[in-house]
MDAnalysis code that builds the backbone (N, CA, C; Angstrom):
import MDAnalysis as mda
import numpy as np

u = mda.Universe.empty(255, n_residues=85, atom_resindex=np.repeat(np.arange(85), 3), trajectory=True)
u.add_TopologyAttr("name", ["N", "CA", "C"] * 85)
u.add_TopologyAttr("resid", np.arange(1, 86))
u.add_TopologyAttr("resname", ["UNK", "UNK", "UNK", "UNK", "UNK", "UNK", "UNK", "UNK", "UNK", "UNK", "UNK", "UNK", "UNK", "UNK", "UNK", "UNK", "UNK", "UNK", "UNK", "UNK", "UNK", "UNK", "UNK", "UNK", "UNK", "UNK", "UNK", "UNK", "UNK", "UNK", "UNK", "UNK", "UNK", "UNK", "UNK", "UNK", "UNK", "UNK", "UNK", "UNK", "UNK", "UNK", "UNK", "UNK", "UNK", "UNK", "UNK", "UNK", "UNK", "UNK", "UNK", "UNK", "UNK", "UNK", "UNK", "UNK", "UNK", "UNK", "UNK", "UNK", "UNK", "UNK", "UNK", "UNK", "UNK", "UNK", "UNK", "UNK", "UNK", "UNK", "UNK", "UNK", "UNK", "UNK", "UNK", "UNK", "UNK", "UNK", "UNK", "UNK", "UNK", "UNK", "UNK", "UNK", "UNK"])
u.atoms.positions = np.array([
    [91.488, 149.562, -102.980],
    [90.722, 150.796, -103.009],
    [90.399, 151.188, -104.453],
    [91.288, 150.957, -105.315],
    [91.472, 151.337, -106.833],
    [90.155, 150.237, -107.930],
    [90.305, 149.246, -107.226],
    [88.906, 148.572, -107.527],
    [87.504, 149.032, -107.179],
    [87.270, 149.256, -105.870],
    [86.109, 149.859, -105.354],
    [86.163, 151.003, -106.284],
    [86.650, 151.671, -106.378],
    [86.567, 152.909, -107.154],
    [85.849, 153.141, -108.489],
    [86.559, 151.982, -109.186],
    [86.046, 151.485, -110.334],
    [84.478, 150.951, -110.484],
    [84.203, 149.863, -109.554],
    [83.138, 149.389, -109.125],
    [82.057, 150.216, -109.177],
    [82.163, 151.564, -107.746],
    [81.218, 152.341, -107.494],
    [81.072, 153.627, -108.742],
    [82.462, 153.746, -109.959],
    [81.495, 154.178, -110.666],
    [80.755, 154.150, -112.115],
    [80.924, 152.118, -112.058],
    [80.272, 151.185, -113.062],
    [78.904, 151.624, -112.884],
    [78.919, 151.179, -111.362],
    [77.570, 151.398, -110.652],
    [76.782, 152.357, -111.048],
    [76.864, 153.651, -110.666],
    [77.019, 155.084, -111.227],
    [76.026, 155.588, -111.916],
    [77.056, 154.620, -113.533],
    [76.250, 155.039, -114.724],
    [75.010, 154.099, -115.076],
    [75.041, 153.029, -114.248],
    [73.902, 151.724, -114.974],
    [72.478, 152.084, -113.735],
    [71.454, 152.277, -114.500],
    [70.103, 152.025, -113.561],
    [69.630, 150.962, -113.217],
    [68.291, 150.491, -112.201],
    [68.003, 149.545, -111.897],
    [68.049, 148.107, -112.911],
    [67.265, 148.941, -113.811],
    [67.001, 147.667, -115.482],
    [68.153, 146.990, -115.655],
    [69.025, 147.820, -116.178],
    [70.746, 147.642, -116.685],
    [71.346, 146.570, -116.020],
    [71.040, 147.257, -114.241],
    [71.541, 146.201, -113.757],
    [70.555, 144.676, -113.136],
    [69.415, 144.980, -113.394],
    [68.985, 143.730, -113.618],
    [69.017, 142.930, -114.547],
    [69.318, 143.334, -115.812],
    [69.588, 142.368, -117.281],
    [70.762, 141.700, -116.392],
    [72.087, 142.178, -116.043],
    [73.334, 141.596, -115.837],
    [72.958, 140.630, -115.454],
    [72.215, 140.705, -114.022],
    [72.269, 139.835, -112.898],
    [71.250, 138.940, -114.196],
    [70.115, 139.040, -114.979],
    [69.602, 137.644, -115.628],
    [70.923, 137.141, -116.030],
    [71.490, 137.956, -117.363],
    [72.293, 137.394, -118.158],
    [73.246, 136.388, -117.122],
    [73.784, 136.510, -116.291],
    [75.076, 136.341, -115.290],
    [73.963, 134.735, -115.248],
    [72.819, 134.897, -114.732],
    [71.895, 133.550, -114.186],
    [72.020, 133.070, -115.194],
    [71.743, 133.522, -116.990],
    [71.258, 132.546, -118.104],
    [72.793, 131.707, -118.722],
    [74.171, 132.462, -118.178],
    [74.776, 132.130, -118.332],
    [75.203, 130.796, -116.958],
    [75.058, 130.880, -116.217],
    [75.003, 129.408, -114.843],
    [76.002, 129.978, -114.185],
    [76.397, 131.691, -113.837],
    [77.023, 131.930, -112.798],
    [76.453, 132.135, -111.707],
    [75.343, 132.235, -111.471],
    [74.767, 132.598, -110.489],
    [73.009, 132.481, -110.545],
    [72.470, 131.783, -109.336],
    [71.114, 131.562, -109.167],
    [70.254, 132.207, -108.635],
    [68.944, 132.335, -108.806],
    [67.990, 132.623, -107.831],
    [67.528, 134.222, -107.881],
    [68.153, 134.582, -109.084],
    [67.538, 136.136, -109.278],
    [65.793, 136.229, -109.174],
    [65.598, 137.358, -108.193],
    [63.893, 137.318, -108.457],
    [63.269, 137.708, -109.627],
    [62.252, 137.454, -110.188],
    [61.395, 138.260, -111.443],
    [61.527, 139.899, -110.935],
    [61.614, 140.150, -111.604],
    [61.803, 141.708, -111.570],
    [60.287, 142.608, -111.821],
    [59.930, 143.558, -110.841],
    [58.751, 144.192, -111.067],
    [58.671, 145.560, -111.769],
    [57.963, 146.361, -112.494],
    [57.956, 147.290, -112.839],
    [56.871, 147.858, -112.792],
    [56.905, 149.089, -111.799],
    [56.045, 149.881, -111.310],
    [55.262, 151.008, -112.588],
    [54.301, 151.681, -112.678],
    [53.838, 152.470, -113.541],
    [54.607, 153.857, -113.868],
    [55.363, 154.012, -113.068],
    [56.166, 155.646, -112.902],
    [57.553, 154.998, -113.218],
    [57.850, 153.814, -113.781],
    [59.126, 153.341, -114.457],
    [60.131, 152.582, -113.436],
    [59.883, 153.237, -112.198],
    [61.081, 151.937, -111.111],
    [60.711, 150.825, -111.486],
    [61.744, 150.198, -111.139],
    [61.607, 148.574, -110.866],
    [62.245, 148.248, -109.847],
    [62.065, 146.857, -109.727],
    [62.307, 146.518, -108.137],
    [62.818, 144.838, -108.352],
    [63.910, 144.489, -107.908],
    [64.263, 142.883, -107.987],
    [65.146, 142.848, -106.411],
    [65.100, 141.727, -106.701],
    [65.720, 141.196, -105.090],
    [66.862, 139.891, -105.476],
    [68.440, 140.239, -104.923],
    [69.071, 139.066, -105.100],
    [69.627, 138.284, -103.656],
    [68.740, 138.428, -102.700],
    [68.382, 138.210, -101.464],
    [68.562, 136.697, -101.608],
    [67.850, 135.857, -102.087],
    [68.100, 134.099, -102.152],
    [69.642, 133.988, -103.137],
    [70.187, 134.768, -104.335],
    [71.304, 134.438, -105.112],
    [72.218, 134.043, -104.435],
    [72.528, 133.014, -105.354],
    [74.442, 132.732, -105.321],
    [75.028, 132.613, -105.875],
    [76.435, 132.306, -105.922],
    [77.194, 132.064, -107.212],
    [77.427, 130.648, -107.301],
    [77.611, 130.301, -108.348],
    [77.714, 128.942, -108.859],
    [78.921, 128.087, -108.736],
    [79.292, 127.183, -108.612],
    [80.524, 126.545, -108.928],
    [81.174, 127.350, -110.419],
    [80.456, 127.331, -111.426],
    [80.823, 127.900, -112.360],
    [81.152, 129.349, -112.181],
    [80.043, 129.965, -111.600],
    [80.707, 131.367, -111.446],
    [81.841, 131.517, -110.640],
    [82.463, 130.600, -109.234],
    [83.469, 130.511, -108.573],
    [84.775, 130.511, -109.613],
    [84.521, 129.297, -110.695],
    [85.598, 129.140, -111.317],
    [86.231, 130.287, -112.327],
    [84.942, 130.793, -112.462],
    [85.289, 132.238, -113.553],
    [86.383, 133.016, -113.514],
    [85.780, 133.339, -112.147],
    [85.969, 134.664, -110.586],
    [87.475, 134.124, -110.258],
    [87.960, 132.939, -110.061],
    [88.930, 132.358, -110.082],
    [90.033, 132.808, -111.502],
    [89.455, 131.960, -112.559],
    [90.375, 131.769, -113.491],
    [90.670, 133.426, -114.257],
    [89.369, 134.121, -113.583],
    [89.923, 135.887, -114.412],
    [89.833, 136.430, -113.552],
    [90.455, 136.702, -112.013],
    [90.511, 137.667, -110.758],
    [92.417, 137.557, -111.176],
    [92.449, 139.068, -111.032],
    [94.182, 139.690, -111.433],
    [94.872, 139.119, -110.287],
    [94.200, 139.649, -108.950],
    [94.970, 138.911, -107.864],
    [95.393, 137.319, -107.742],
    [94.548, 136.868, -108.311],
    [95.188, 135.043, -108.712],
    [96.010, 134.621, -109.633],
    [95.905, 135.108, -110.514],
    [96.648, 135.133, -111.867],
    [98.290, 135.963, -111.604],
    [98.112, 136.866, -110.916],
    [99.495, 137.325, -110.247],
    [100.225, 136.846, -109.222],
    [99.219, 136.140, -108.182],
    [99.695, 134.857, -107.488],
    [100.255, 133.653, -108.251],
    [99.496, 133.052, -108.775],
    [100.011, 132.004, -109.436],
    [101.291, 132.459, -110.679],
    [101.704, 133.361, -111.118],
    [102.476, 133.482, -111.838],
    [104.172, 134.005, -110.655],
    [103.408, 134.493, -109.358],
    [104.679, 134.249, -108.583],
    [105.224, 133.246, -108.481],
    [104.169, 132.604, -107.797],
    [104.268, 131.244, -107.260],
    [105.096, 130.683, -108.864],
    [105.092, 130.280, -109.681],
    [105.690, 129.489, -111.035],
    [106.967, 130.254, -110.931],
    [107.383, 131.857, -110.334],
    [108.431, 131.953, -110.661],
    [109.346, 131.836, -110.072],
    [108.889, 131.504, -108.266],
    [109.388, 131.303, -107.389],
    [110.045, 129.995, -107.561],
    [109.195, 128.903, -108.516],
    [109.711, 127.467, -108.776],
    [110.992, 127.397, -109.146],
    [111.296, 128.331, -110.487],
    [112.393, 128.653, -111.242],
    [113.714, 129.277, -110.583],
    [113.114, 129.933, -109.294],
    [114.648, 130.074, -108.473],
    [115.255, 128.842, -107.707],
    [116.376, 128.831, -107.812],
    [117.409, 127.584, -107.014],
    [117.124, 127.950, -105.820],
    [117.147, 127.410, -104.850],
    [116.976, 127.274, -103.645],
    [118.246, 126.935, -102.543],
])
């Protein structure tokens, strides 16, 4: 819940643009594909679609190697090794 929280109010503060740079940057970096060109209307909206995106093998491994919940798993798991049985 304490994540969502966080999440929805990243969200919040960033507008459409903001968060369309991410989603390029996130693509120019090879986490993720298929962002649409982004449109911009005369009254300043814009409009993109990540309707075809996915994430990448690379972005999997990211999401992997820096998600807290894995990293706290796997450091059980190593300490669980260290107890006698």
């Amino acid at each position: 819940m304490k994540k969502e929280k966080i999440m929805l109010s990243i969200l919040k503060e960033i507008n459409a643009r903001q968060f369309y740079s991410i989603c390029k940057a996130l693509e120019a970096e090879g986490y993720i594909t298929n962002v649409e060109n982004c449109r911009e209307y005369i009254d300043g909206e814009v409009e993109f679609s990540l309707e075809g995106a996915e994430i990448t093998l690379t972005g999997i491994k990211y999401v992997k190697e820096n998600n807290m919940l894995y990293k706290g798993y796997k450091g059980l798991k190593e300490f669980r090794d260290w107890l006698p049985l």
